[in-house]
C-alpha positions in Angstrom: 0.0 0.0 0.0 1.4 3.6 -0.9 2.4 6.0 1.5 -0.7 8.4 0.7 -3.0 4.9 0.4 -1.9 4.2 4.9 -2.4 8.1 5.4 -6.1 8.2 4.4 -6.9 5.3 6.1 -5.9 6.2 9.0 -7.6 9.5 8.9 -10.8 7.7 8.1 -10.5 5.3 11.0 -11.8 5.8 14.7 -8.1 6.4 15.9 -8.5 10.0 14.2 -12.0 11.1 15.3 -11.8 14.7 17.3 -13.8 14.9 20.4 -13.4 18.1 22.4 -10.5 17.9 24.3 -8.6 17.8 21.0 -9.4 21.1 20.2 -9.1 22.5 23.6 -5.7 20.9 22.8 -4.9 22.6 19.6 -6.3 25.8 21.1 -3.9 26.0 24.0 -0.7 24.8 21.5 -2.0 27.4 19.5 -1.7 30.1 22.2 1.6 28.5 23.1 3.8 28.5 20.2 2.0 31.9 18.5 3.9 34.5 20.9 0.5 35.5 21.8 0.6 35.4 25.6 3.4 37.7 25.7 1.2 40.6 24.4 -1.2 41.3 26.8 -0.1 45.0 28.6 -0.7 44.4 32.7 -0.9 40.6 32.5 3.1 39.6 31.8 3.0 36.5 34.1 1.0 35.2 30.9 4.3 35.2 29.3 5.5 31.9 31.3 2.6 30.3 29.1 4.9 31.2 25.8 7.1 28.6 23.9 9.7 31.4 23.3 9.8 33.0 27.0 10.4 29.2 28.2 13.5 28.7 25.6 15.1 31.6 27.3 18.4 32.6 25.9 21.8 31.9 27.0 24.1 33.9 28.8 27.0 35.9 27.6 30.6 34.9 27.7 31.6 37.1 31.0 35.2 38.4 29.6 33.7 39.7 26.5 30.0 41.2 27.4 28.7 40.5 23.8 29.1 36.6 22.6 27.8 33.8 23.5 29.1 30.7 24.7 29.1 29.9 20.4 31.8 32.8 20.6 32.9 34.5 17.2 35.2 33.2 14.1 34.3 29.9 14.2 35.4 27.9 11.8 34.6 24.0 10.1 33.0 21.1 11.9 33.8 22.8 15.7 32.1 26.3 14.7 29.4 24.0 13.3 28.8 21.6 16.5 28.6 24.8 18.1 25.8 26.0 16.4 24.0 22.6 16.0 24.0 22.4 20.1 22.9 26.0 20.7 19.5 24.5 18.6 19.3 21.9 21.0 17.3 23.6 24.0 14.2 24.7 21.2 14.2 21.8 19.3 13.9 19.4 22.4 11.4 21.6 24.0 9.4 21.6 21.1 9.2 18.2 20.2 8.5 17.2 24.3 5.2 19.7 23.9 4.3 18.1 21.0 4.1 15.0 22.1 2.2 15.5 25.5 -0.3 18.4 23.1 -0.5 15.2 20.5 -1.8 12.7 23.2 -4.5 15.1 24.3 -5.7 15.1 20.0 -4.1 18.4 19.0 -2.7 16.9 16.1 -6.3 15.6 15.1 -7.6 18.8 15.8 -5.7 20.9 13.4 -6.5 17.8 10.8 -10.1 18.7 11.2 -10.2 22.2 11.8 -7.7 23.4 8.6 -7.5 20.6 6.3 -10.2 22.6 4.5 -8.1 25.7 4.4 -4.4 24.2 3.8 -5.6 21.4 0.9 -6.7 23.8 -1.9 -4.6 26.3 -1.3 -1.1 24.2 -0.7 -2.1 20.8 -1.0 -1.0 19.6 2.2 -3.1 18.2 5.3 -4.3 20.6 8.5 -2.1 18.5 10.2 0.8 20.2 9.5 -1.1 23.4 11.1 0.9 23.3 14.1 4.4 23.4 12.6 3.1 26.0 10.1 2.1 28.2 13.4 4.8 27.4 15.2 7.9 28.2 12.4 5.9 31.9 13.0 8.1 32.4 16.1 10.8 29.4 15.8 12.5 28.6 12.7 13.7 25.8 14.4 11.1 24.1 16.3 8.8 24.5 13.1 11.7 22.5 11.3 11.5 19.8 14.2 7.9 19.3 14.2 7.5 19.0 10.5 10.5 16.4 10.5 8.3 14.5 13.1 5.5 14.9 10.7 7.6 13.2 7.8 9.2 10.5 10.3 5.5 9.1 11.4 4.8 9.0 7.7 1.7 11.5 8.2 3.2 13.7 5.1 4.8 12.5 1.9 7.9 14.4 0.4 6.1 16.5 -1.8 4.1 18.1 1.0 7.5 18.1 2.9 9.2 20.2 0.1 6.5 22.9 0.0 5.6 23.5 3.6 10.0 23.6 3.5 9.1 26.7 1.3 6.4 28.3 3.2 8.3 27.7 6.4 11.7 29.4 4.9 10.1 32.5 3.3 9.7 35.0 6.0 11.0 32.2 8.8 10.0 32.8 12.6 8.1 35.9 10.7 7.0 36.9 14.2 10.3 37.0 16.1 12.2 38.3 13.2 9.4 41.0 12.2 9.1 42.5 15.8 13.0 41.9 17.2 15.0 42.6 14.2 12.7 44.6 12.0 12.1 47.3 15.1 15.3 48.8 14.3 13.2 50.2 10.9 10.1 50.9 12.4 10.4 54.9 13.0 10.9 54.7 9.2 7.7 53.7 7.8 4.9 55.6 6.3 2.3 52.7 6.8 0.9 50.9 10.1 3.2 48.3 11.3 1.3 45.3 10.7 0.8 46.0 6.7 4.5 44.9 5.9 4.0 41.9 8.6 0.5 41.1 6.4 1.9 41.2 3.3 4.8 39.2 4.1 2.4 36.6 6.0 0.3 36.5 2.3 3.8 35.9 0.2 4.6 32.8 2.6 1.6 31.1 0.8 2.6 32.6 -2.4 5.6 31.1 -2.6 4.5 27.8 -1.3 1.8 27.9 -3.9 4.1 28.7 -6.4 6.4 25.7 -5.1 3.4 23.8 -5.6 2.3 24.0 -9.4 6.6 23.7 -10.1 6.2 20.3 -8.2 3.0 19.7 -10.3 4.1 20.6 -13.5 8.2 20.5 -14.3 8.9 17.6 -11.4 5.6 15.5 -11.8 7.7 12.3 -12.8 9.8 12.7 -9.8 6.4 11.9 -7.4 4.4 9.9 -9.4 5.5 6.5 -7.1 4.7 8.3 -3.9 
């Protein structure tokens, strides 16, 4: 039986129907990996409820005042271990949450709820909902949960290769948008969240566009999938 042939049928089967602790689920990973519980003004102990505030960041290297424990000019294999072990603390975190946020029918959830939405317009399943939400804020535990997604055989490499695009245009949009991009902020001429909108609308875009290539020019190369 094909990849694609074992995914239906599980989705059609009694293991996958969605009572409402699933979406009470897929609500609070929603709220979790989104960044939204650091916004509220007067109410910052909502913040410990945020996937990003829990990461934390790492300390600076006491002699210098400015790197971190990565330190600067690395070079080959050490500079990259380096690197690959500061993704560590996300990555792990993320996956952990996933699992305990799965067993509770998030994952089932998001099937339901944005199948609907993600299937016409990328061709992929609403299961991949949470990894789409979560690379908003963490390139890296949006990378982690989609492998996870590709490991359990719930998506088939063509859906892998274009939620990769959507996920690297405009990655961790929301960190990257409000940490980085504030430095530009006194120089625009238009409300704040009309560049964040418009880059939001070019993720699909480019996904979409990712999409009919993979349907059209590479066609052949996922015909036995």
């Amino acid at each position: 039986m094909e990849k694609n042939e074992k995914k239906l049928t599980n989705f059609d089967s009694e293991e996958w129907r969605v009572g409402p602790k699933a979406f009470i689920s897929l609500a609070a990973a929603i709220l979790f990996f989104s960044g939204i519980m650091t916004g509220f003004d007067g109410m910052k102990w909502l913040s410990a409820f945020d996937f990003s505030t829990l990461i934390g960041k790492f300390g600076t290297v006491k002699t210098l005042g400015k790197d971190t424990f990565v330190g600067t000019g690395g070079l080959g294999a050490r500079g990259g271990f380096m690197f690959a072990l500061s993704l560590v603390p996300s990555v792990m975190l993320a996956i952990g949450c996933l699992e305990v946020l799965s067993h509770y029918g998030a994952i089932k959830a998001a099937h339901k709820l944005l199948t609907p939405l993600l299937r016409p317009l990328l061709g992929v399943p609403g299961l991949t909902g949470l990894a789409l939400i979560t690379d908003l804020q963490s390139t890296d535990a949006g990378a982690a949960l989609t492998k996870e997604l590709y490991d359990q055989d719930l998506i088939t490499k063509k859906e892998l290769t274009i939620i990769g695009s959507w996920q690297y245009s405009g990655a961790g949009l929301i960190n990257n948008y409000f940490a980085i991009g504030s430095a530009l902020f006194s120089y625009l001429t238009v409300p704040l969240l009309v560049p964040f909108l418009l880059m939001f609308v070019f993720k699909f875009v480019g996904a979409m566009f990712v999409r009919f290539v993979l349907n059209t020019v590479y066609k052949e190369d996922f015909k036995n999938e």
